[in-house]
Backbone as ProteinMPNN parsed JSONL, in Angstrom:
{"seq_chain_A": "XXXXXXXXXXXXXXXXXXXXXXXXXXXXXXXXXXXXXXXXXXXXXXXXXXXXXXXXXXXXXXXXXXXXXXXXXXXXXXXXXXXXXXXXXXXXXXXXXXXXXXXXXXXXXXXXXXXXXXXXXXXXXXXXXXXXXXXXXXXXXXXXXXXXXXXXXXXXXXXXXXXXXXXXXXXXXXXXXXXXXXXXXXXXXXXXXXXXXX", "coords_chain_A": {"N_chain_A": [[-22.493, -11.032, 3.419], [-20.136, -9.023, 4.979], [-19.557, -5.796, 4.781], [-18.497, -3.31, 5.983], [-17.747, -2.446, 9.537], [-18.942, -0.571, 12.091], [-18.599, 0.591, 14.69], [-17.525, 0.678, 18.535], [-14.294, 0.377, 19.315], [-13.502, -2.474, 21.236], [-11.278, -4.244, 22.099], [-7.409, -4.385, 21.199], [-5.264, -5.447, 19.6], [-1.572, -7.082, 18.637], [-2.288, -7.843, 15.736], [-4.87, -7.529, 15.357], [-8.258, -6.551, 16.329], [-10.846, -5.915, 18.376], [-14.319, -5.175, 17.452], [-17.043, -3.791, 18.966], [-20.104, -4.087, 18.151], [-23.414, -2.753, 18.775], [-23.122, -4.805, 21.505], [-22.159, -6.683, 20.443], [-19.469, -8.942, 20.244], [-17.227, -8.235, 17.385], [-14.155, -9.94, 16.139], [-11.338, -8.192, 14.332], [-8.796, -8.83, 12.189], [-6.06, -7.281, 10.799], [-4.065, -4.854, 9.529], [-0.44, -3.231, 10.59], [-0.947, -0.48, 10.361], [-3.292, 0.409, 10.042], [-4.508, -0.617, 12.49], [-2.96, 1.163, 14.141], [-4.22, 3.928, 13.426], [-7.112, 3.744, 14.095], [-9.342, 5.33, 16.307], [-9.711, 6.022, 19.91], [-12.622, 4.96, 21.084], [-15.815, 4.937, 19.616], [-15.31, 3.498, 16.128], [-15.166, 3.522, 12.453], [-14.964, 0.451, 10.398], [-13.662, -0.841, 6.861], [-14.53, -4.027, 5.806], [-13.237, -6.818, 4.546], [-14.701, -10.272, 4.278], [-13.952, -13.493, 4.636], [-14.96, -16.724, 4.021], [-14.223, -19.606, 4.827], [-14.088, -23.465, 4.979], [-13.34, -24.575, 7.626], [-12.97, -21.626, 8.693], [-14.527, -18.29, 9.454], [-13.138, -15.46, 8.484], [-12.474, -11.908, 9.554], [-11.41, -9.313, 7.651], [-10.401, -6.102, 7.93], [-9.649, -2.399, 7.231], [-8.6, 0.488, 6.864], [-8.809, 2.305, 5.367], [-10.285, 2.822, 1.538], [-8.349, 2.529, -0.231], [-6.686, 0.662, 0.693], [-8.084, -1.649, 1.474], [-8.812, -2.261, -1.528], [-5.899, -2.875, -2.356], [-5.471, -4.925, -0.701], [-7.284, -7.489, -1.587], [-5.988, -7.354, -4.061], [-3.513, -8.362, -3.741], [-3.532, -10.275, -2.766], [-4.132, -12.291, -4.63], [-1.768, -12.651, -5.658], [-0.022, -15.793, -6.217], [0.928, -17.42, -3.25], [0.705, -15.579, -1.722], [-1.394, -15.295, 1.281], [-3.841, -14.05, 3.158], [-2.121, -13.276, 5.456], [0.15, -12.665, 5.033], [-0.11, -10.42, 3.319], [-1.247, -8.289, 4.96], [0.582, -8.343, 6.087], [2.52, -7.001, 4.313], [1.159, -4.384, 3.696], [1.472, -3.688, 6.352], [3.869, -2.885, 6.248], [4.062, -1.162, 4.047], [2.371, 1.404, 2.531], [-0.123, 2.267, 0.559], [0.478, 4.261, -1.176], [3.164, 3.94, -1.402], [3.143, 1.414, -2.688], [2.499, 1.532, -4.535], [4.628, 2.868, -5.745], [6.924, 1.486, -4.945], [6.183, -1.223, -6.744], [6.277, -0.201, -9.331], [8.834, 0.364, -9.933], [9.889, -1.348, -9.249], [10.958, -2.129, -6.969], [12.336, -4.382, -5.396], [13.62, -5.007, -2.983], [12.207, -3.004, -1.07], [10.023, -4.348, -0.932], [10.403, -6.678, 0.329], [11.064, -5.71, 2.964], [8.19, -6.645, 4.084], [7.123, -8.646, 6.318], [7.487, -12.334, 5.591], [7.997, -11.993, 3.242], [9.994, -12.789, 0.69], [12.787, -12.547, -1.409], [12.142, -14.204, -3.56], [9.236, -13.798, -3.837], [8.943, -11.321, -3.893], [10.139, -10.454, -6.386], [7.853, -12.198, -7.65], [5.614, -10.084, -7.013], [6.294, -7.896, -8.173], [6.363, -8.573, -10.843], [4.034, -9.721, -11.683], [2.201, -7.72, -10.74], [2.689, -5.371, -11.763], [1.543, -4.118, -13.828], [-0.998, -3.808, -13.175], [-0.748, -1.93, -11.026], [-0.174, 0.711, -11.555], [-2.777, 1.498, -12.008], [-3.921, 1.492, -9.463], [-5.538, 2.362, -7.031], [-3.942, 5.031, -4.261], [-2.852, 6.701, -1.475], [-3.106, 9.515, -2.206], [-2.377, 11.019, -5.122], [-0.978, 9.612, -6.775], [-1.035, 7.179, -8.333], [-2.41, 8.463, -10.577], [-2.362, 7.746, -14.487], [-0.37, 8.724, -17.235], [-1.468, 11.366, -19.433], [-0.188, 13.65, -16.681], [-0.113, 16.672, -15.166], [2.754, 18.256, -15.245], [4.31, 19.463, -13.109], [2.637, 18.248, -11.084], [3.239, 15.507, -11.111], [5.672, 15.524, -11.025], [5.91, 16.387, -7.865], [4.316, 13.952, -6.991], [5.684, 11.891, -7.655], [7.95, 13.2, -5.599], [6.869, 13.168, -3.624], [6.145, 9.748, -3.383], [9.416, 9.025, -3.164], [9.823, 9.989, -0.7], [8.235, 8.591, 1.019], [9.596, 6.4, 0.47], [11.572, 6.343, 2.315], [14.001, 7.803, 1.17], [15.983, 10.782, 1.537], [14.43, 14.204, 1.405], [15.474, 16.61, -0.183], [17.617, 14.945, -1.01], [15.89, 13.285, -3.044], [14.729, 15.436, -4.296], [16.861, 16.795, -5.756], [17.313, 14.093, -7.332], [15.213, 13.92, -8.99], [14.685, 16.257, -10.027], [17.351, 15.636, -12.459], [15.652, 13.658, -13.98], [13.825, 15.202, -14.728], [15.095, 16.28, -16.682], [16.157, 14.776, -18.6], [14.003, 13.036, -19.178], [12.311, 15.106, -20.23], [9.607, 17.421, -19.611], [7.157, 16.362, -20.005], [7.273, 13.794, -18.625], [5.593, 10.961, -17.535], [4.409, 9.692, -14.52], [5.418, 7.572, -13.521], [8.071, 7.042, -15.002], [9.435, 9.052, -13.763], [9.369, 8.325, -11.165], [10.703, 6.072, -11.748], [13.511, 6.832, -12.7], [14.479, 8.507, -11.022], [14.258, 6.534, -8.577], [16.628, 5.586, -9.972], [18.952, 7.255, -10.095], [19.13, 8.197, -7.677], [19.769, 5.032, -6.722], [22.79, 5.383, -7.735]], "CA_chain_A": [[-21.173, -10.394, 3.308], [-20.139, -7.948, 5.937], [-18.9, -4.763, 4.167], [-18.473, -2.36, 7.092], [-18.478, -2.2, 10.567], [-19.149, 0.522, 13.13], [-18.964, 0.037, 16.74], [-16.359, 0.877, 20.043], [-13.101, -0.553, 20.063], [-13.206, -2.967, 22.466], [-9.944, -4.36, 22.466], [-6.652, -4.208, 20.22], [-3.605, -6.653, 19.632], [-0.689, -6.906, 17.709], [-2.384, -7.768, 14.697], [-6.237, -7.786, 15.639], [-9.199, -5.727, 17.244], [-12.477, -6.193, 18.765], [-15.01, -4.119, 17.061], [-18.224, -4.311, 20.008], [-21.311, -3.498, 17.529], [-24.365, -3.472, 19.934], [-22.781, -5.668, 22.203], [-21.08, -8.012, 19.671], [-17.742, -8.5, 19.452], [-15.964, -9.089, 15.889], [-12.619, -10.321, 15.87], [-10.708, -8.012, 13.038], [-7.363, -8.863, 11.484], [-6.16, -5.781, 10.485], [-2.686, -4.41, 9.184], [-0.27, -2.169, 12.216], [-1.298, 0.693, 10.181], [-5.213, 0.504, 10.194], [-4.722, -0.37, 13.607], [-2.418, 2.718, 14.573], [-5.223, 4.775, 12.799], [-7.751, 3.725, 15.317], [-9.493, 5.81, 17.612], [-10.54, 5.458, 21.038], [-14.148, 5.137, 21.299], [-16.957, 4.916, 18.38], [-14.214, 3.31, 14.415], [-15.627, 2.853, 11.136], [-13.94, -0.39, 9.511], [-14.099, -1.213, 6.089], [-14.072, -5.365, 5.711], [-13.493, -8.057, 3.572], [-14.888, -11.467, 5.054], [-13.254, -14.672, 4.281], [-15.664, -17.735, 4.742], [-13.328, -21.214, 4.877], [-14.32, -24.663, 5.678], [-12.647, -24.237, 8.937], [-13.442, -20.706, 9.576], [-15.194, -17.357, 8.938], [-12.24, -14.63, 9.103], [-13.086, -10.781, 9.035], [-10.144, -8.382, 7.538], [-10.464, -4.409, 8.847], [-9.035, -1.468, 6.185], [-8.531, 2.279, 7.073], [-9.466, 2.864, 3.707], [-10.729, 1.926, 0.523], [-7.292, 1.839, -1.317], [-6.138, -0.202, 1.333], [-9.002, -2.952, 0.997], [-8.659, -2.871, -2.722], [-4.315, -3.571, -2.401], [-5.557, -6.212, 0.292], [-7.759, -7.886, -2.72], [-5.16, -7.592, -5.184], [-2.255, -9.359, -3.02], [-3.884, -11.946, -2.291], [-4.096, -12.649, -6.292], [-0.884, -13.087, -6.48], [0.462, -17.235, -5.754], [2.228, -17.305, -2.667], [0.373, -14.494, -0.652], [-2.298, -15.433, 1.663], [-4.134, -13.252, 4.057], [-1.658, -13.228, 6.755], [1.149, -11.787, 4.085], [-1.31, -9.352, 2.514], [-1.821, -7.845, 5.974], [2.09, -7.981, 6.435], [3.027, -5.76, 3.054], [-0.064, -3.029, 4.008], [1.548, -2.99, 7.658], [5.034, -2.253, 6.116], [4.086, -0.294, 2.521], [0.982, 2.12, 2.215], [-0.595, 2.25, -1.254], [1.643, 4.936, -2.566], [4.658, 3.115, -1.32], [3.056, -0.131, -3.118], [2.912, 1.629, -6.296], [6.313, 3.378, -6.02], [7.759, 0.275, -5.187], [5.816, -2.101, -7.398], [6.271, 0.371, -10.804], [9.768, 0.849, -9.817], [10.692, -3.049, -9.11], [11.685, -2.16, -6.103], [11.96, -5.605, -4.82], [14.306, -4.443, -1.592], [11.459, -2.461, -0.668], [8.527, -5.273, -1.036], [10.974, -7.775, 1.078], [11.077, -5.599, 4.161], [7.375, -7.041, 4.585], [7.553, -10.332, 7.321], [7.284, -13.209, 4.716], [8.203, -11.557, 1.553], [11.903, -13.018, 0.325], [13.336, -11.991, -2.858], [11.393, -15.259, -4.814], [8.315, -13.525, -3.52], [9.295, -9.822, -3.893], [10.168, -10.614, -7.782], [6.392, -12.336, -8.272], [4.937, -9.38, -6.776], [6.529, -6.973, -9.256], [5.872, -9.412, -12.102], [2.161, -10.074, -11.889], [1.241, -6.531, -10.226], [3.51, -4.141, -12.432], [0.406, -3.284, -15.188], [-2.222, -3.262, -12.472], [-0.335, -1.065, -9.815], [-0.537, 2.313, -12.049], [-4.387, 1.932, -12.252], [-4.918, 1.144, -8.303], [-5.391, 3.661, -5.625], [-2.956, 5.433, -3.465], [-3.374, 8.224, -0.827], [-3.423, 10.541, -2.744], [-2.609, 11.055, -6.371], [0.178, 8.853, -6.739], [-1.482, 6.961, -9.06], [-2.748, 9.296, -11.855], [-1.548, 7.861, -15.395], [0.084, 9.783, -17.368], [-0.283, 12.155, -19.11], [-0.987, 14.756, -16.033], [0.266, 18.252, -14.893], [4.665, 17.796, -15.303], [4.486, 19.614, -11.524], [2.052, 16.885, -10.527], [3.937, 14.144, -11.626], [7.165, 15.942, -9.977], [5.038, 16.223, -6.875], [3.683, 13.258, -6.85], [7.111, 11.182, -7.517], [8.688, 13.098, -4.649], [6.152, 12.184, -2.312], [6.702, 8.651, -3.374], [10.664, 8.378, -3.163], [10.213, 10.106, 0.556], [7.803, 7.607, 1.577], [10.424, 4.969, 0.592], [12.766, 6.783, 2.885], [14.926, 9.231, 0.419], [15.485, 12.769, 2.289], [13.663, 14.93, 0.317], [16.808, 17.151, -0.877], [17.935, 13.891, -2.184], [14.918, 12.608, -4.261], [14.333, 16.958, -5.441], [18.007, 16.352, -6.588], [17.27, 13.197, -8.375], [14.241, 14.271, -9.853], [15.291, 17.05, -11.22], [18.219, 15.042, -13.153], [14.572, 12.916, -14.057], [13.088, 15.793, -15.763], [16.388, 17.364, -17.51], [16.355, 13.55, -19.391], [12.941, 12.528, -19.522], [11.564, 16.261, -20.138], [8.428, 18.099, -18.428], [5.563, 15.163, -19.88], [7.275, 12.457, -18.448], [4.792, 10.46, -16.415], [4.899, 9.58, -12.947], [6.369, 6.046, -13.209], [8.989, 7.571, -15.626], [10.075, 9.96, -12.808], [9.598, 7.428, -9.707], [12.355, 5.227, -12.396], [14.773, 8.059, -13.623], [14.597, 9.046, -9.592], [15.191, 5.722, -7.835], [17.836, 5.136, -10.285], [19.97, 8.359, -10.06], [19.32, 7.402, -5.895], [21.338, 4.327, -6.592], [23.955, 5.998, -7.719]], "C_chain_A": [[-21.142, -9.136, 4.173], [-19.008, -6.894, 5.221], [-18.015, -3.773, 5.054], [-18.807, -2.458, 8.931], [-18.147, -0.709, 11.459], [-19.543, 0.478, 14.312], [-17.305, 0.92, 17.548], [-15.395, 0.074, 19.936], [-13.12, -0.846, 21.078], [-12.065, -3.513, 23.17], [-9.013, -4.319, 20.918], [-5.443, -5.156, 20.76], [-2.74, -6.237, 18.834], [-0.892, -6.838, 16.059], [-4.336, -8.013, 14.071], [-6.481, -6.929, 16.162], [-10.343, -6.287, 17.343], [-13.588, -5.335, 18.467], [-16.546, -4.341, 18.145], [-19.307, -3.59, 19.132], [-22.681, -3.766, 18.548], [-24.367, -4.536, 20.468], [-22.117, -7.339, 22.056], [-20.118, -8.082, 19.241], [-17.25, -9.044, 18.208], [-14.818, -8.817, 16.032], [-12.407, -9.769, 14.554], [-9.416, -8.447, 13.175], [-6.999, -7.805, 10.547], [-4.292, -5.943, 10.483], [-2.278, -3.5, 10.572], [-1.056, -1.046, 11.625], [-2.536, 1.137, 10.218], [-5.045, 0.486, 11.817], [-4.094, 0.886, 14.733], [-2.933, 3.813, 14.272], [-6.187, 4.862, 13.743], [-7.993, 4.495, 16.285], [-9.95, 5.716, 18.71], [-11.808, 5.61, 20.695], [-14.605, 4.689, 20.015], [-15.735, 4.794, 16.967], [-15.407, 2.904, 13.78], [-14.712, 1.653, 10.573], [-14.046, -0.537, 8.333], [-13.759, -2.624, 6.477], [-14.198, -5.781, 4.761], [-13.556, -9.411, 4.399], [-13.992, -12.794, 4.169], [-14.177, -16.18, 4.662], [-14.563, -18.962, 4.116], [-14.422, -22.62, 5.387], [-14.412, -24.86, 6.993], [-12.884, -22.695, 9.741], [-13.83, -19.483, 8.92], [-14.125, -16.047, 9.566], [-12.64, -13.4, 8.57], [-11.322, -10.064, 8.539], [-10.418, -6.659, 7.857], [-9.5, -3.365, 7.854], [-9.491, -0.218, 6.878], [-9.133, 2.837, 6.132], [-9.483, 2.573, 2.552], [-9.568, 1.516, -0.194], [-6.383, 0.763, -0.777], [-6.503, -1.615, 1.37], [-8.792, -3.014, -0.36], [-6.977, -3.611, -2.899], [-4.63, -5.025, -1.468], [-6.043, -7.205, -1.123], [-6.974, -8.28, -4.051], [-4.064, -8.211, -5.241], [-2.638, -10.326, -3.182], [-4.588, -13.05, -3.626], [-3.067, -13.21, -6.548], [-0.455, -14.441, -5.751], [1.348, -16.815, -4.878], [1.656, -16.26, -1.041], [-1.167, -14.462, -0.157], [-2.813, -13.628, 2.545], [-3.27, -12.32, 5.065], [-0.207, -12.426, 5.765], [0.632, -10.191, 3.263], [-0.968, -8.411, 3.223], [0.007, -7.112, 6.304], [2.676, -6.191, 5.73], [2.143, -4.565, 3.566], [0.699, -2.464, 5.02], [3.279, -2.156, 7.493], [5.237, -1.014, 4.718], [2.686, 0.3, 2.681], [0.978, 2.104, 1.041], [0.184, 2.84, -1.485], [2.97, 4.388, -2.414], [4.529, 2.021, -2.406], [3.423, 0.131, -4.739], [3.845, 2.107, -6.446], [7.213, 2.467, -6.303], [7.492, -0.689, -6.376], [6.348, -1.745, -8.934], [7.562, 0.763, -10.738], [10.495, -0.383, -9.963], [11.816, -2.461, -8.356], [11.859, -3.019, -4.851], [12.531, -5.624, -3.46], [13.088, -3.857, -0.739], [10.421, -3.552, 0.069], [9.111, -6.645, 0.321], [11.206, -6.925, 2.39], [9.441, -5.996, 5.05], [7.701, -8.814, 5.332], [6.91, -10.909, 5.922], [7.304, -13.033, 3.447], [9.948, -12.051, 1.169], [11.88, -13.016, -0.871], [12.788, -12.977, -3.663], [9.902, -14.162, -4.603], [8.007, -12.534, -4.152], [8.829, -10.155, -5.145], [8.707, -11.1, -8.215], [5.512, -11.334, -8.095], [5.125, -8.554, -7.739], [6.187, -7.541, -10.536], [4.668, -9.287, -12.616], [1.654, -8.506, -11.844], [1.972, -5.476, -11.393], [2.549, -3.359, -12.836], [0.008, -2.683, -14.51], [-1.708, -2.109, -11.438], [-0.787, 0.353, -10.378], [-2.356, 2.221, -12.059], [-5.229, 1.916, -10.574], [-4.759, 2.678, -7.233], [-4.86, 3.613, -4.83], [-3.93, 5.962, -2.731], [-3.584, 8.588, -1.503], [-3.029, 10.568, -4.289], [-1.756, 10.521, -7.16], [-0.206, 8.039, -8.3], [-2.043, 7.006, -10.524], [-1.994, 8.641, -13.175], [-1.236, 9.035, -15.759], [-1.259, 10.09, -19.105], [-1.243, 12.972, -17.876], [0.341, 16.009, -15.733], [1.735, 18.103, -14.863], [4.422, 18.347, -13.671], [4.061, 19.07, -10.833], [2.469, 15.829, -10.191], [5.08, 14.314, -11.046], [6.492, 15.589, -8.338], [4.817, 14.784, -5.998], [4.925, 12.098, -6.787], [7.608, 11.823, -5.868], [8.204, 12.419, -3.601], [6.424, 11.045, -2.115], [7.96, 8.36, -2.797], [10.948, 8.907, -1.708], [9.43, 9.244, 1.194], [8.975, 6.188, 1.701], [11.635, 5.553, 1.232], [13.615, 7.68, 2.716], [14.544, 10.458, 1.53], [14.99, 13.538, 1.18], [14.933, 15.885, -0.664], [17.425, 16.089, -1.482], [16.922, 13.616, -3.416], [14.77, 14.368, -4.606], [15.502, 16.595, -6.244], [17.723, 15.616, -7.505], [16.342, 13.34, -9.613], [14.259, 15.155, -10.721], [16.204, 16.794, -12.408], [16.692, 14.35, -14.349], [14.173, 13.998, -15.27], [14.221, 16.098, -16.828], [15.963, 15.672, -18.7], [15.102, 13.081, -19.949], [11.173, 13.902, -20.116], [10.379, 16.298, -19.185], [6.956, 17.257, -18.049], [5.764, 14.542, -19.09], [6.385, 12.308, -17.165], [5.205, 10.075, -15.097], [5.733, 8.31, -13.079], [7.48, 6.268, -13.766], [9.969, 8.508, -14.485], [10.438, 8.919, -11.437], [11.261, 6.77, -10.045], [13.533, 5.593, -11.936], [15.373, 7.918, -11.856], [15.402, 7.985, -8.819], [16.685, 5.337, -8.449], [19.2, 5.743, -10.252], [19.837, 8.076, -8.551], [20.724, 6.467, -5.817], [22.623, 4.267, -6.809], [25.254, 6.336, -6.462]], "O_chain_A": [[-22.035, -8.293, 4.091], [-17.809, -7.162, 5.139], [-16.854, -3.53, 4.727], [-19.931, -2.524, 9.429], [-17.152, 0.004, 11.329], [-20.659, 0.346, 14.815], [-16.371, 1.527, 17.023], [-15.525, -1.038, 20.449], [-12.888, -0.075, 22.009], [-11.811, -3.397, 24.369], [-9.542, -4.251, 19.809], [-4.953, -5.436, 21.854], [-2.891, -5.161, 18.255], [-0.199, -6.21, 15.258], [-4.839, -8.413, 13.021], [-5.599, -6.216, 16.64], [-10.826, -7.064, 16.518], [-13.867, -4.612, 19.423], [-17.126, -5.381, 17.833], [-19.434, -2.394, 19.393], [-22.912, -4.882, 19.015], [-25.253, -5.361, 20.241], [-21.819, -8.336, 22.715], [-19.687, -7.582, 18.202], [-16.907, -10.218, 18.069], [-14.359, -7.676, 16.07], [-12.924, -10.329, 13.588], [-8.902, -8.444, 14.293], [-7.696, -7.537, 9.568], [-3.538, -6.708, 11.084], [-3.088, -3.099, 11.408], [-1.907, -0.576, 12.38], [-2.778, 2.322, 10.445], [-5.408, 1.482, 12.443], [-4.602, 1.34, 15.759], [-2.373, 4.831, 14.678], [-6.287, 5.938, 14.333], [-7.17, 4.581, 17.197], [-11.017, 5.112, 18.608], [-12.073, 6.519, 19.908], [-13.82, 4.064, 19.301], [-15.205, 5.862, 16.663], [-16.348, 2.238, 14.214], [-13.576, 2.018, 10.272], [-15.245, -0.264, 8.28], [-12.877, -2.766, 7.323], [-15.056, -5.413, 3.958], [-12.613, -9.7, 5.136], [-13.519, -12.659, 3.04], [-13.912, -16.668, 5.761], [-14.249, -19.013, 2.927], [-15.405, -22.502, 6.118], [-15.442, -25.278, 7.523], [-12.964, -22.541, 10.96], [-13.523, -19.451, 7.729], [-14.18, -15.663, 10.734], [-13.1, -13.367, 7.428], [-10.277, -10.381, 9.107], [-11.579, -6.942, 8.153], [-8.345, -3.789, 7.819], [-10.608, -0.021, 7.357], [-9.913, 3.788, 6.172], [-8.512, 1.873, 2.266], [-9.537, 0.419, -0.752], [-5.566, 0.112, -1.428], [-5.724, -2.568, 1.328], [-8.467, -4.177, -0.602], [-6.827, -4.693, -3.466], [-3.983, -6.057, -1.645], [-5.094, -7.686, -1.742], [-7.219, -9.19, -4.843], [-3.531, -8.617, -6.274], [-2.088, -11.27, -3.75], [-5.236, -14.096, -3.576], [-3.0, -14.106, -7.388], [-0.499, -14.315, -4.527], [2.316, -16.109, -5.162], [2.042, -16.258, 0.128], [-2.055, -13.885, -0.784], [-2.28, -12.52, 2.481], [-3.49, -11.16, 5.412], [0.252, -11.416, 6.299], [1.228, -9.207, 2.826], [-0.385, -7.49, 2.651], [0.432, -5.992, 6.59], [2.985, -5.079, 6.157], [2.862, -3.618, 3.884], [0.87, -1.246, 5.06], [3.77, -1.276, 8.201], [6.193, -0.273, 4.489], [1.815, -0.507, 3.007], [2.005, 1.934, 0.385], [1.038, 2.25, -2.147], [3.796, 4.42, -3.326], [5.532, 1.659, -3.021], [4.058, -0.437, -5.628], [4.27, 1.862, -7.575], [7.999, 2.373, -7.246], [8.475, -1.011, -7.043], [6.761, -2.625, -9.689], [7.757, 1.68, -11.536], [11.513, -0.511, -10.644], [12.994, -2.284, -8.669], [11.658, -2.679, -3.685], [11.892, -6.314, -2.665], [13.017, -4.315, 0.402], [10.11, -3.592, 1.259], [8.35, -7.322, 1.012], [11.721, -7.705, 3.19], [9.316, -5.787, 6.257], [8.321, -9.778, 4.882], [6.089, -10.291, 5.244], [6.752, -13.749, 2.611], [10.92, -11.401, 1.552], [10.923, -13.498, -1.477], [12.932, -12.631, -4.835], [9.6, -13.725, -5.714], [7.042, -12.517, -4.917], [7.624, -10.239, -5.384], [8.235, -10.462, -9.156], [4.527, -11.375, -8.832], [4.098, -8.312, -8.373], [5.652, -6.773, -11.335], [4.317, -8.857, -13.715], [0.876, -8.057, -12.685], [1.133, -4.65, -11.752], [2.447, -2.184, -12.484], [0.122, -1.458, -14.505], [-2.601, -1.333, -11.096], [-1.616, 1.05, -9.792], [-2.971, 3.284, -12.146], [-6.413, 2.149, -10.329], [-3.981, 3.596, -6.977], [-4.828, 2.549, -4.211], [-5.153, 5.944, -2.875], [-4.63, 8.112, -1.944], [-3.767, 9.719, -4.788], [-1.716, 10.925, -8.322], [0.397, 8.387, -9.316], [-2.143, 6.108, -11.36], [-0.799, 8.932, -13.126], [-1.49, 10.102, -15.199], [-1.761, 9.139, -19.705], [-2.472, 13.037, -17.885], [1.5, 15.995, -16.15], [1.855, 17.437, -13.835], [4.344, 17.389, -12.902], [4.622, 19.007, -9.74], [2.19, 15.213, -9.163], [5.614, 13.341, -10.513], [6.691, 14.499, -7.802], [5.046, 14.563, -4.808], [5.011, 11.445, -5.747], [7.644, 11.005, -4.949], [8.675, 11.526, -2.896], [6.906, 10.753, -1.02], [7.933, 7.501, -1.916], [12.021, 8.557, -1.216], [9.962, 8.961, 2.267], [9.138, 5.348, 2.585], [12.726, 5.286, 0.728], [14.078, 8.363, 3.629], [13.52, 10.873, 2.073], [15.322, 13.285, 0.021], [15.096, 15.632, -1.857], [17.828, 16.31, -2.624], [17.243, 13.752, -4.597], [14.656, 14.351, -5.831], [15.305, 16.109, -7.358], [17.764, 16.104, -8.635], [16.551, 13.031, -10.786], [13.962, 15.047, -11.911], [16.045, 17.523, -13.387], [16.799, 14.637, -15.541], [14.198, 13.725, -16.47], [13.836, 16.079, -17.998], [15.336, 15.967, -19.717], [15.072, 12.73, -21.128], [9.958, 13.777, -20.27], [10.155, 15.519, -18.258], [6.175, 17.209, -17.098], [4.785, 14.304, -18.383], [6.327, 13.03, -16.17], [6.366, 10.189, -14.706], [6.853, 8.302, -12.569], [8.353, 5.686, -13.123], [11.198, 8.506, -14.556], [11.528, 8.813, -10.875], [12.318, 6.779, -9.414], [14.332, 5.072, -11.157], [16.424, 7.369, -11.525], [16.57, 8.096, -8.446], [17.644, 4.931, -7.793], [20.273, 5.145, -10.333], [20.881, 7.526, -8.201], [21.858, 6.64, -5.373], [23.448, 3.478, -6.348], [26.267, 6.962, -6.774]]}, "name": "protein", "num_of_chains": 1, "seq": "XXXXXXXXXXXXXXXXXXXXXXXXXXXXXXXXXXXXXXXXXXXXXXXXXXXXXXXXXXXXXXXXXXXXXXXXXXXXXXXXXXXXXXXXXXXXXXXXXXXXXXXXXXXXXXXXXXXXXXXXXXXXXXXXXXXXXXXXXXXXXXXXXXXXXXXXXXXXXXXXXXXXXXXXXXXXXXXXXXXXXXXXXXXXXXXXXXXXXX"}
C-alpha cells in the first residue's frame, strides 16, 4: 500500500500529475484543488491506492482531511473515484460539512456528476458522519464549544459557500438572537443559510 509520495513534479493535467520519485514516474489522479496547491519542484502527496482487476490507480490529497472526505464519498452508492475527485475539486472539507449538515443539496450538485438524486443521497447517508470529519480548520468541532467559535466558525463556512460576509454576519446574528450564545455550529450554519434564503 503506497501511503505517501515525495518526489518532483514531473508533469500536470487537468485532472492528473506525474510524481518522478528517483526516476519513477506515478501517475496521480488528484482533485483541481490538490493540484492548484502544487509546487514547482520537490511535493509531498498523501495517497490512497486502488488495486482493480483491470488496474492499479493511485489518488493524490493536499491533506489529510481531504483523503479522509475522498474515503468517505466513495461509501456512498453512486460515487466512484472519478466523482469523489469531482466534489473535493468543487467543495473543500469545510464547504462539505457546511453543505452536507445544512442539506445543502444546490451546493453538492455544482460538482460534475452530482444531480439532485445524487446530491439528496449524499446528505442522507453523510449527515451524522460529516460533524465528526475534518475540515480546514475548526469547522468541525461538535458542539458544545466557545459561542464566538461557533459564530466564527459558521461564518467562515457560509463565505466559503459564497455569502458576502456582511450578509452571513447579518444572518448569523439573527442565528444567535433565536438559537442563543450555546448554539452549536450546525445550529448556526442552519439558522444562517436559512435567514440567507430569505
Amino acid at each position: 500500500m503506497i501511503a505517501h509520495l515525495r518526489g518532483v513534479l514531473a508533469a500536470s493535467a487537468e485532472s492528473s500529475c506525474v510524481i518522478d520519485v528517483n526516476g519513477v514516474g506515478y501517475l496521480v489522479f488528484c482533485s483541481s484543488r490538490t493540484l492548484a496547491s502544487l509546487p514547482q519542484g520537490t511535493v509531498t502527496l498523501l495517497t490512497e491506492m486502488q488495486v482493480r482487476e483491470d488496474a492499479i490507480t493511485l489518488y493524490g490529497f493536499a491533506t489529510p482531511a481531504e483523503r479522509d472526505w475522498f474515503s468517505l464519498l466513495t461509501t456512498v452508492q453512486g460515487v466512484g473515484a472519478k466523482v469523489a475527485l469531482a466534489i473535493l475539486s468543487a467543495l473543500s472539507p469545510d464547504q462539505l460539512i457546511a453543505a452536507i449538515s445544512a442539506g445543502d443539496k444546490a451546493a453538492l450538485s455544482r460538482a460534475q456528476g452530482v444531480g439532485p438524486k445524487l446530491a439528496i443521497r449524499l446528505v442522507t447517508e453523510l449527515r451524522e458522519k460529516a460533524g465528526a470529519m475534518p475540515g480546514g480548520g475548526a469547522a468541525a468541532l461538535p458542539a458544545p464549544v466557545a459561542a464566538k467559535g461557533a459564530v466564527n466558525d459558521a461564518l467562515s463556512a457560509l463565505t466559503n459557500l459564497g455569502y458576502k460576509r456582511a450578509e452571513a454576519e447579518a444572518a448569523l446574528a439573527k442565528a444567535v438572537e433565536t438559537h442563543g450564545e450555546s448554539a452549536s455550529l450546525d445550529q448556526l450554519i442552519r439558522a444562517g443559510l436559512k435567514a440567507l434564503a430569505k
